[in-house]
DSSP file (Angstrom, degrees, kcal/mol; ACC not computed):
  #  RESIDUE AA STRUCTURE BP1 BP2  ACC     N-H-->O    O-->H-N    N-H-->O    O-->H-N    TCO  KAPPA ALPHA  PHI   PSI    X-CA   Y-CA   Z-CA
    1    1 A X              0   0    0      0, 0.0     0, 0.0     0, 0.0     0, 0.0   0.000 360.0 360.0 360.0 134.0  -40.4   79.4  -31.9
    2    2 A X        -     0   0    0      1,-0.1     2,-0.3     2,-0.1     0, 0.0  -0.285 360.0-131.9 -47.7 148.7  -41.5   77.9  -28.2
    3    3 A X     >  -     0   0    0    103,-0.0     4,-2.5   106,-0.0     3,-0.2  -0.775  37.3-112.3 -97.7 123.4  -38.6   78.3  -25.4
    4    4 A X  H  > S+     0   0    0     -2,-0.3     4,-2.3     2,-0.2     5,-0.2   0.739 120.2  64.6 -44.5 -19.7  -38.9   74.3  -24.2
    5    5 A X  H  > S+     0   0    0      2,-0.3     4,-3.3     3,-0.2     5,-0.2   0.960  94.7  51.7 -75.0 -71.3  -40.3   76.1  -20.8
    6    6 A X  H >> S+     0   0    0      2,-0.3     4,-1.7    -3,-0.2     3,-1.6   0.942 107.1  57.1 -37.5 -67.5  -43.2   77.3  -22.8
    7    7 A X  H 3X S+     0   0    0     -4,-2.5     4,-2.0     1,-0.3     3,-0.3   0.884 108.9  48.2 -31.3 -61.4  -43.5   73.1  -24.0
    8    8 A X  H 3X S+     0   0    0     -4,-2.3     4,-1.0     1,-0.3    -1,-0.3   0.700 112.0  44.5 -78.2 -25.7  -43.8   72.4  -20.5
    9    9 A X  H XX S+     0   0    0     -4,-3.3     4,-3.0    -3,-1.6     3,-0.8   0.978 111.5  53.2 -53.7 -52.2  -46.4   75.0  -19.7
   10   10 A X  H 3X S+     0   0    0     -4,-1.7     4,-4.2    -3,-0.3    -2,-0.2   0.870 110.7  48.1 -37.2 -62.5  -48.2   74.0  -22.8
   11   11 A X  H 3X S+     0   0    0     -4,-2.0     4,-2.7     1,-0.2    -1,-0.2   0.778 111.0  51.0 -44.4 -50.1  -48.1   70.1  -21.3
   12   12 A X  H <X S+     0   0    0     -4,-1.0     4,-2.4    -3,-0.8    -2,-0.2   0.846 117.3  41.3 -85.2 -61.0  -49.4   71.5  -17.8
   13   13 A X  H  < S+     0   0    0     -4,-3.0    -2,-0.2     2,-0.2    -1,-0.2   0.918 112.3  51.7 -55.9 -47.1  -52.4   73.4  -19.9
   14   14 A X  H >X S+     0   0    0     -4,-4.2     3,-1.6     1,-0.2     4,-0.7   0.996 110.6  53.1 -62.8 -66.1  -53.0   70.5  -22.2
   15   15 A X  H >X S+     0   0    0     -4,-2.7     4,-1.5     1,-0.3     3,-0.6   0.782 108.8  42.9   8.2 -76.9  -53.3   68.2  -18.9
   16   16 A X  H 3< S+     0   0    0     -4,-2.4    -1,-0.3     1,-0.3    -2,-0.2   0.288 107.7  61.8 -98.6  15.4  -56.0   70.2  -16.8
   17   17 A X  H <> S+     0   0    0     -3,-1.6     4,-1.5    -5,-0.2    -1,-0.3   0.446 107.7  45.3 -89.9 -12.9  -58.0   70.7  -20.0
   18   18 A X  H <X S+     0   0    0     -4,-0.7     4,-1.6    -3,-0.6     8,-0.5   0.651 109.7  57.3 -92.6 -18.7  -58.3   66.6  -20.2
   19   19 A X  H  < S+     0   0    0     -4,-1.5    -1,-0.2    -5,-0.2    -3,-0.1   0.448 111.7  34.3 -85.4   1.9  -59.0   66.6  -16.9
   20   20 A X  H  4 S+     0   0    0     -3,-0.1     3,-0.5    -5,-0.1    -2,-0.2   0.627 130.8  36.1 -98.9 -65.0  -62.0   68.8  -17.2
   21   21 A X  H  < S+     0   0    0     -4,-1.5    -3,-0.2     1,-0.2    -2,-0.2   0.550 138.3  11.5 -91.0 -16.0  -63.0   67.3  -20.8
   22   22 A X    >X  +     0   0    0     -4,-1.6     4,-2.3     0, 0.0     3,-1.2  -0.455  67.0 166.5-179.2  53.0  -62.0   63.5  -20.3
   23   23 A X  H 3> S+     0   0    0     -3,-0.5     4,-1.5     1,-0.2     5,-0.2   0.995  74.9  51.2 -63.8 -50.3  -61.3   63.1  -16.6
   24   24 A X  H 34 S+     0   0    0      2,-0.2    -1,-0.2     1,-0.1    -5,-0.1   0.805 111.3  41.4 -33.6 -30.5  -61.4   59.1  -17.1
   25   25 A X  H X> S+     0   0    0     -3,-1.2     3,-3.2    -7,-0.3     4,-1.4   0.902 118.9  47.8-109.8 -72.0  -59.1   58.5  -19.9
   26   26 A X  H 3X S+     0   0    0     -4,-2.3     4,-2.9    -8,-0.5     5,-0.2   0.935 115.3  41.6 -69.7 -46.4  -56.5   61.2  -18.5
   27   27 A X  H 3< S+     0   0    0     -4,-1.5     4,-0.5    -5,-0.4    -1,-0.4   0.446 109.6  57.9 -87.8  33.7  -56.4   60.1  -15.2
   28   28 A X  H <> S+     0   0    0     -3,-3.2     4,-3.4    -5,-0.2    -1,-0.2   0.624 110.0  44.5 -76.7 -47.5  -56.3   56.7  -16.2
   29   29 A X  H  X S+     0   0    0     -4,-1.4     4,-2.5     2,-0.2    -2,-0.2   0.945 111.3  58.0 -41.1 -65.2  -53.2   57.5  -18.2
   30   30 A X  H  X S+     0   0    0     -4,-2.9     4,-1.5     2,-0.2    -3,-0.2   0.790 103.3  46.2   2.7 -87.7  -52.0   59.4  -15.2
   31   31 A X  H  >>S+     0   0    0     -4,-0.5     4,-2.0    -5,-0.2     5,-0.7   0.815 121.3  44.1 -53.7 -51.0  -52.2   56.5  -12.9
   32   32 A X  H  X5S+     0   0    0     -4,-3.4     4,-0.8     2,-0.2    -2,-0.2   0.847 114.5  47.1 -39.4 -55.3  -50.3   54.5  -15.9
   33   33 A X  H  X5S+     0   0    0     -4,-2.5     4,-3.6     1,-0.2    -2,-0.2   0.857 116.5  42.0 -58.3 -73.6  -48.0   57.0  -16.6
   34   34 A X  H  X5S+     0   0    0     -4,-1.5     4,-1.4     3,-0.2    -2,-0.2   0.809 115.0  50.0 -26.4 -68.2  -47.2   57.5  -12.9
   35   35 A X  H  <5S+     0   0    0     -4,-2.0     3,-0.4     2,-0.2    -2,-0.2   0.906 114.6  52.3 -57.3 -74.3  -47.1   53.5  -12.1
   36   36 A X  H  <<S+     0   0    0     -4,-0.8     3,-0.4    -5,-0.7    -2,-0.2   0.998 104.9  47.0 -28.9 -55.2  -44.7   53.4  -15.3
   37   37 A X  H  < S+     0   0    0     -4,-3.6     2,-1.6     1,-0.3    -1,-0.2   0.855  91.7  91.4 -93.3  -5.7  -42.2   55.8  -14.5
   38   38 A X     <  +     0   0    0     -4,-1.4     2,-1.8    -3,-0.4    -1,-0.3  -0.324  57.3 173.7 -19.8  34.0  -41.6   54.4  -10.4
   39   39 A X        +     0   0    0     -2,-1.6     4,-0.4    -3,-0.4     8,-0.2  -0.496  33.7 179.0 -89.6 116.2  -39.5   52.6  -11.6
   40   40 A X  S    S+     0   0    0     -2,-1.8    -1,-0.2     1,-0.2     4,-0.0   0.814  83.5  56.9 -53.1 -37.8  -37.3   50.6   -8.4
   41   41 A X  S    S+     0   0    0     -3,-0.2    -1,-0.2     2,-0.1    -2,-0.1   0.950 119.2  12.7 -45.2 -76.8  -35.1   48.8  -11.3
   42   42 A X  S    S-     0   0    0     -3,-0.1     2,-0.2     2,-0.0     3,-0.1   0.960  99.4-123.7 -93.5 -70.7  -33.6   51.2  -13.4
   43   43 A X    >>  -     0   0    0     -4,-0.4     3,-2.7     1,-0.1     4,-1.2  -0.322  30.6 -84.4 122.0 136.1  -33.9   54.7  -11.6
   44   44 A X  H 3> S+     0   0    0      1,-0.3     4,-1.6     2,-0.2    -1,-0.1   0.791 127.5  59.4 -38.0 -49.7  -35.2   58.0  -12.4
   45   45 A X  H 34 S+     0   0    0      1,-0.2    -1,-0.3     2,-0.2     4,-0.1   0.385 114.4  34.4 -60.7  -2.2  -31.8   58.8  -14.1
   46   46 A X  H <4 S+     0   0    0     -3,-2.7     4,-1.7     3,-0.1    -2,-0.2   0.677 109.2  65.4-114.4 -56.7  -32.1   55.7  -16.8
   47   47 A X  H >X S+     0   0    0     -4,-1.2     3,-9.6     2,-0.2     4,-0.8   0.834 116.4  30.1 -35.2 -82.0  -36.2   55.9  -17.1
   48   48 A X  T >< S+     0   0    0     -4,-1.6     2,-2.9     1,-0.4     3,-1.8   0.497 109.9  58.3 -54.8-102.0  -35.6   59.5  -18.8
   49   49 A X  T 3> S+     0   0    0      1,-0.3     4,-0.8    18,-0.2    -1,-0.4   0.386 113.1  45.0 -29.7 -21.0  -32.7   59.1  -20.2
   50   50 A X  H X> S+     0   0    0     -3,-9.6     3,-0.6    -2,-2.9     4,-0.6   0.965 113.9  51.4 -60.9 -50.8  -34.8   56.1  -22.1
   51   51 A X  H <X S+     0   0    0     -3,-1.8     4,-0.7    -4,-0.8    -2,-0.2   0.481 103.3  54.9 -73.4   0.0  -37.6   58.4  -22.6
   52   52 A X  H 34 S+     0   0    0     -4,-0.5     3,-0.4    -5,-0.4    -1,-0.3   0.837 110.5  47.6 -86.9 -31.5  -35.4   61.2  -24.2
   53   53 A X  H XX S+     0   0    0     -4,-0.8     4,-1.5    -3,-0.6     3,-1.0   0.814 114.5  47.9 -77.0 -25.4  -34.3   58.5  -26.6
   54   54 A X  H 3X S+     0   0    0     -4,-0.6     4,-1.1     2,-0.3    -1,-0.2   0.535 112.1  48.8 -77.4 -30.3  -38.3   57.5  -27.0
   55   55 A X  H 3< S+     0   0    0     -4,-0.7     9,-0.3    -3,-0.4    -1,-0.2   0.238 106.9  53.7 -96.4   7.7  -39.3   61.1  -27.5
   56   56 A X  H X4 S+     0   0    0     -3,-1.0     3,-7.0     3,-0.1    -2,-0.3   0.832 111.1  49.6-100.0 -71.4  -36.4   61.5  -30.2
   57   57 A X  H 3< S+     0   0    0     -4,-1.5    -2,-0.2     1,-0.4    -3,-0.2   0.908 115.4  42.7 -36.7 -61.8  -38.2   58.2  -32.0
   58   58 A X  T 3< S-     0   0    0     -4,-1.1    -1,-0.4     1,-0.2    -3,-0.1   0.840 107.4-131.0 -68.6  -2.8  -41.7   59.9  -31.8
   59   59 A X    <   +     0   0    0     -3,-7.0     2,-0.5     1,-0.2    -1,-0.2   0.521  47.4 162.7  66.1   6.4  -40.3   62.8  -32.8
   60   60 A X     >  -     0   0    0     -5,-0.2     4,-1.3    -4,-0.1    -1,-0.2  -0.646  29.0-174.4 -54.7  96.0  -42.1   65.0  -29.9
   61   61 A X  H >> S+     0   0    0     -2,-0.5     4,-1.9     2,-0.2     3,-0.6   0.788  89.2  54.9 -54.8 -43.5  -40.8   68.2  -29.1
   62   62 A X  H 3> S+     0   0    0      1,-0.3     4,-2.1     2,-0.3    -1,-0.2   0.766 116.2  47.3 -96.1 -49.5  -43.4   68.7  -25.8
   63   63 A X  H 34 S+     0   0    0      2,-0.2    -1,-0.3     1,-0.2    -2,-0.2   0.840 106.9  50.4 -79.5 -23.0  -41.8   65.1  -24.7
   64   64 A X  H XX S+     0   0    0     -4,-1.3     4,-3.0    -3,-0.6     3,-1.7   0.916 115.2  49.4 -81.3 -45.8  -38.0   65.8  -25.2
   65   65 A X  H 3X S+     0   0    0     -4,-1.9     4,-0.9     1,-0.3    -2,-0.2   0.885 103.6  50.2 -80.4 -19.9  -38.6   68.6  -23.4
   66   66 A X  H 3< S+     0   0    0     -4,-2.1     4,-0.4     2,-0.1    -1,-0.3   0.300 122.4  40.7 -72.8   3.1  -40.5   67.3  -20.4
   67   67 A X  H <> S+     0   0    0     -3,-1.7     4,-3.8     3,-0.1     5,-0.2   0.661  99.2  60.8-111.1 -44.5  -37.5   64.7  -20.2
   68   68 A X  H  X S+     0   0    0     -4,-3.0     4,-4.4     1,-0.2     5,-0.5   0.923 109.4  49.8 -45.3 -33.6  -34.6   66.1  -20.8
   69   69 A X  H  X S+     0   0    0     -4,-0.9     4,-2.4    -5,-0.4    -1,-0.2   0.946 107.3  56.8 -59.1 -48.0  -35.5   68.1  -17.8
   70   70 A X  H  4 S+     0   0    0     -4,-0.4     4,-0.3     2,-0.2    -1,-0.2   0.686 108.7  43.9   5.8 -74.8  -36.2   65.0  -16.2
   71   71 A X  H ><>S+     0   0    0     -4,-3.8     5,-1.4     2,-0.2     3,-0.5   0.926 110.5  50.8 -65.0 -47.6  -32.8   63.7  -16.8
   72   72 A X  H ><5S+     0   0    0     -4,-4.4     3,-5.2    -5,-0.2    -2,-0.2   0.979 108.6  59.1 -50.6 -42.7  -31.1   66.8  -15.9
   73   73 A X  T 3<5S+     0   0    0     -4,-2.4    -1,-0.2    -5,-0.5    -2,-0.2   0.872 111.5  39.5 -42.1 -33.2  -33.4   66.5  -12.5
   74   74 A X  T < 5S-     0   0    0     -3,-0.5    -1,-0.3    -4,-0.3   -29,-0.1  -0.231 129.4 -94.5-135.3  51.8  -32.0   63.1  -11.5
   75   75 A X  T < 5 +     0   0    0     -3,-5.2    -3,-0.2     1,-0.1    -2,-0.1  -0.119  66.5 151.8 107.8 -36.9  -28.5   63.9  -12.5
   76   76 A X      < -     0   0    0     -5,-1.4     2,-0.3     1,-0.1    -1,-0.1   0.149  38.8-122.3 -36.1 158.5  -27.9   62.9  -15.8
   77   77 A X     >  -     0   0    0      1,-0.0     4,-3.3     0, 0.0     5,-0.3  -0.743  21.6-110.2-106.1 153.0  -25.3   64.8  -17.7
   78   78 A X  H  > S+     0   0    0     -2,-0.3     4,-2.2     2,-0.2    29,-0.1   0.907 120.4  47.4 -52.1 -33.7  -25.2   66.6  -20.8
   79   79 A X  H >4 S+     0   0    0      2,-0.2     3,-0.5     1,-0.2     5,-0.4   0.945 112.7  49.4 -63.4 -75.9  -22.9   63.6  -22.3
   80   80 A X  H >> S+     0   0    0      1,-0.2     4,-1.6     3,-0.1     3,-1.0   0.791 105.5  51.3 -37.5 -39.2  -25.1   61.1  -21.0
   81   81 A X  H 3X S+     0   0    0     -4,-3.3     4,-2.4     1,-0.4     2,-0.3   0.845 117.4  46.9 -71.0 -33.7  -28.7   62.6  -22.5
   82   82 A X  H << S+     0   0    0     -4,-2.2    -1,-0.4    -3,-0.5    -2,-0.1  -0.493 105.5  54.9-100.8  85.4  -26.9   62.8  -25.9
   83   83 A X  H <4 S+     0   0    0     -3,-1.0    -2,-0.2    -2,-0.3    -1,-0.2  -0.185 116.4  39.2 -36.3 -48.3  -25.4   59.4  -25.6
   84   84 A X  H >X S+     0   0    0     -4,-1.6     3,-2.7    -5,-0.4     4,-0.6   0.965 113.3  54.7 -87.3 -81.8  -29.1   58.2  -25.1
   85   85 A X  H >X S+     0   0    0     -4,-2.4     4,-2.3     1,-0.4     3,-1.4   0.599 103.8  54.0 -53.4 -44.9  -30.3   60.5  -27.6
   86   86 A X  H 3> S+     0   0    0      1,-0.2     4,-1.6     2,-0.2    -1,-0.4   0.458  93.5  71.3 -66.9   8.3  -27.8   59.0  -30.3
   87   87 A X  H <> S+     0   0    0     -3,-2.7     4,-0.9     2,-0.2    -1,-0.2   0.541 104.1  42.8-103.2 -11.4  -29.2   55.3  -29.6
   88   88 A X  H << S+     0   0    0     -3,-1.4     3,-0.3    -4,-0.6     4,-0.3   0.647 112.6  57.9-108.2 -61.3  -32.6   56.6  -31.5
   89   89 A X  H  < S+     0   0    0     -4,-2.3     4,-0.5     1,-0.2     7,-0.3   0.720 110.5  37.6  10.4 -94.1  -30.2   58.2  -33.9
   90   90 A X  H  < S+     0   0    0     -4,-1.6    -1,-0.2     2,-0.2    -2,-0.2   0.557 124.1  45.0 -70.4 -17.3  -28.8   55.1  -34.6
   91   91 A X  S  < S+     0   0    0     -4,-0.9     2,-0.3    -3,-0.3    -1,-0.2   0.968 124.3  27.4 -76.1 -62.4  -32.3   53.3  -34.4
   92   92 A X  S  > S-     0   0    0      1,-0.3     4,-1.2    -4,-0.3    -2,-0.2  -0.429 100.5-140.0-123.2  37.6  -34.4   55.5  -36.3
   93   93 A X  H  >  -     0   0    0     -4,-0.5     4,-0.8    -2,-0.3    -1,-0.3   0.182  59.9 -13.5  76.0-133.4  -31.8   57.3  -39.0
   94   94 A X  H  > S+     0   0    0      2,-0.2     4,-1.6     1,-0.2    -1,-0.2   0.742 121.3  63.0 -93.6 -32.4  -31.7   60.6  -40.1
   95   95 A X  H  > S+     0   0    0      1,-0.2     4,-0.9     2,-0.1    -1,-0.2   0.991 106.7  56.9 -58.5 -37.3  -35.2   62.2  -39.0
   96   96 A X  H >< S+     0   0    0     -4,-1.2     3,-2.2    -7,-0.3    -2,-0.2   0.936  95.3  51.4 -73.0 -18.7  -33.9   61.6  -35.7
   97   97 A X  H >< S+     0   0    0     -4,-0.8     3,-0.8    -8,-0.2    -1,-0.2   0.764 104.1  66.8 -86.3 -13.5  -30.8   63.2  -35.4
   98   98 A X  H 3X S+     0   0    0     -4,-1.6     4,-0.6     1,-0.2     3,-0.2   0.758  99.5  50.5 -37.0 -33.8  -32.9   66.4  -36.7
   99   99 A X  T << S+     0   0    0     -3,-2.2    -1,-0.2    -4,-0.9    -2,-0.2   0.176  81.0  89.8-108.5  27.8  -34.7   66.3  -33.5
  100  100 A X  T <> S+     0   0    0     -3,-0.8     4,-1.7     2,-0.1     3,-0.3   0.644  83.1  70.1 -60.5 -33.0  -31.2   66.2  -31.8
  101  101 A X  H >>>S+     0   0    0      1,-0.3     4,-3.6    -3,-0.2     3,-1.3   0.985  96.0  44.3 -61.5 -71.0  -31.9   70.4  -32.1
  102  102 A X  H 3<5S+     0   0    0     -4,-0.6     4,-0.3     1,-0.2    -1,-0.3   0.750 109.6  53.9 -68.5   9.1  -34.4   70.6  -29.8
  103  103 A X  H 3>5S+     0   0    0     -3,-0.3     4,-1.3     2,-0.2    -1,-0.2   0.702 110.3  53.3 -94.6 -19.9  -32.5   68.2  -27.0
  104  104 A X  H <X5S+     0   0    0     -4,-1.7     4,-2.0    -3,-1.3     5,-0.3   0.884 110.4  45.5 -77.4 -50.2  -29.5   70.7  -27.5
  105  105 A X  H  X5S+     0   0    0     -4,-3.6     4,-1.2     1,-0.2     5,-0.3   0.825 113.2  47.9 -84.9  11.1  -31.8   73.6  -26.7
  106  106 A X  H  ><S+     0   0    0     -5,-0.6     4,-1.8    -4,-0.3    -1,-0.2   0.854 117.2  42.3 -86.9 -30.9  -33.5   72.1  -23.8
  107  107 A X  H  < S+     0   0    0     -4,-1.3    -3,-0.2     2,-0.1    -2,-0.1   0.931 112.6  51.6 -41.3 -63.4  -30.3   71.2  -22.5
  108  108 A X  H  < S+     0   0    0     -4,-2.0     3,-0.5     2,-0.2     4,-0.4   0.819 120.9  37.9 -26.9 -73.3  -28.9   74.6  -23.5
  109  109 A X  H >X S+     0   0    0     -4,-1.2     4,-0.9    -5,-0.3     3,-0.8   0.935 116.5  50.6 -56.9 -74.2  -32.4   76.2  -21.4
  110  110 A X  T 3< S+     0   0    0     -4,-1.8    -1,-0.2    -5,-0.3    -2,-0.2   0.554 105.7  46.0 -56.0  -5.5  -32.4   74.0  -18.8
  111  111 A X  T 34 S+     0   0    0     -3,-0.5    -1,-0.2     2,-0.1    -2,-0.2   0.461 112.3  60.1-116.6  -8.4  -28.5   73.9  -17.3
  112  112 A X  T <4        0   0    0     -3,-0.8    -2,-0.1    -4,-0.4    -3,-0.1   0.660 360.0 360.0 -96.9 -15.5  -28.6   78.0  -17.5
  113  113 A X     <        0   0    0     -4,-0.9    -1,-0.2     0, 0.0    -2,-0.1   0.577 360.0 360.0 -89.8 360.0  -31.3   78.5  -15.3
């Protein structure tokens, strides 16, 4: 099993091979992506904490762990990331609260280091 660290390499790898193979489309994304997550409104600490609940609903390990880190980065608490994690729970039943595991080890990974 991947250590979430390993995800986030993975991500980093996956990345500069699209930029090599499909520089248009990824750094179009990029720039979206980028543009997207500025956000002046809510604040780095609510964006993730959305997008951990968004990556529980796609079910993406590679994305819960690239956010939870996120969250932790701009502050968020362990309470808080599963608060938002339980809101896709409670939208999207019982597959999500499976992928409650990997937001506990990334949590777990990330706050010991």
């Amino acid at each position: 099993m991947k250590t979430n660290t390993q995800k986030l390499q993975e991500i980093k790898e996956l990345i500069a091979k699209l930029e090599k193979d499909t520089p248009t489309q990824i750094n179009a994304f990029n720039k979206f992506m980028l543009a997207t997550e500025k956000s002046t409104v809510l604040g780095d600490k609510y964006t993730e904490l959305i997008n951990v609940a968004l990556a529980i609903s796609a079910q993406c390990e590679w994305c819960i762990a690239l956010h939870v880190k996120g969250a932790l980065g701009a502050g968020a608490t362990k309470e808080e990331i599963l608060e938002a994690a339980m809101q896709a729970v409670l939208m999207h039943g019982g597959p999500a609260l499976m992928y409650m595991i990997p937001v506990e080890d990334a949590i777990e990974e990330f706050t010991q280091s």
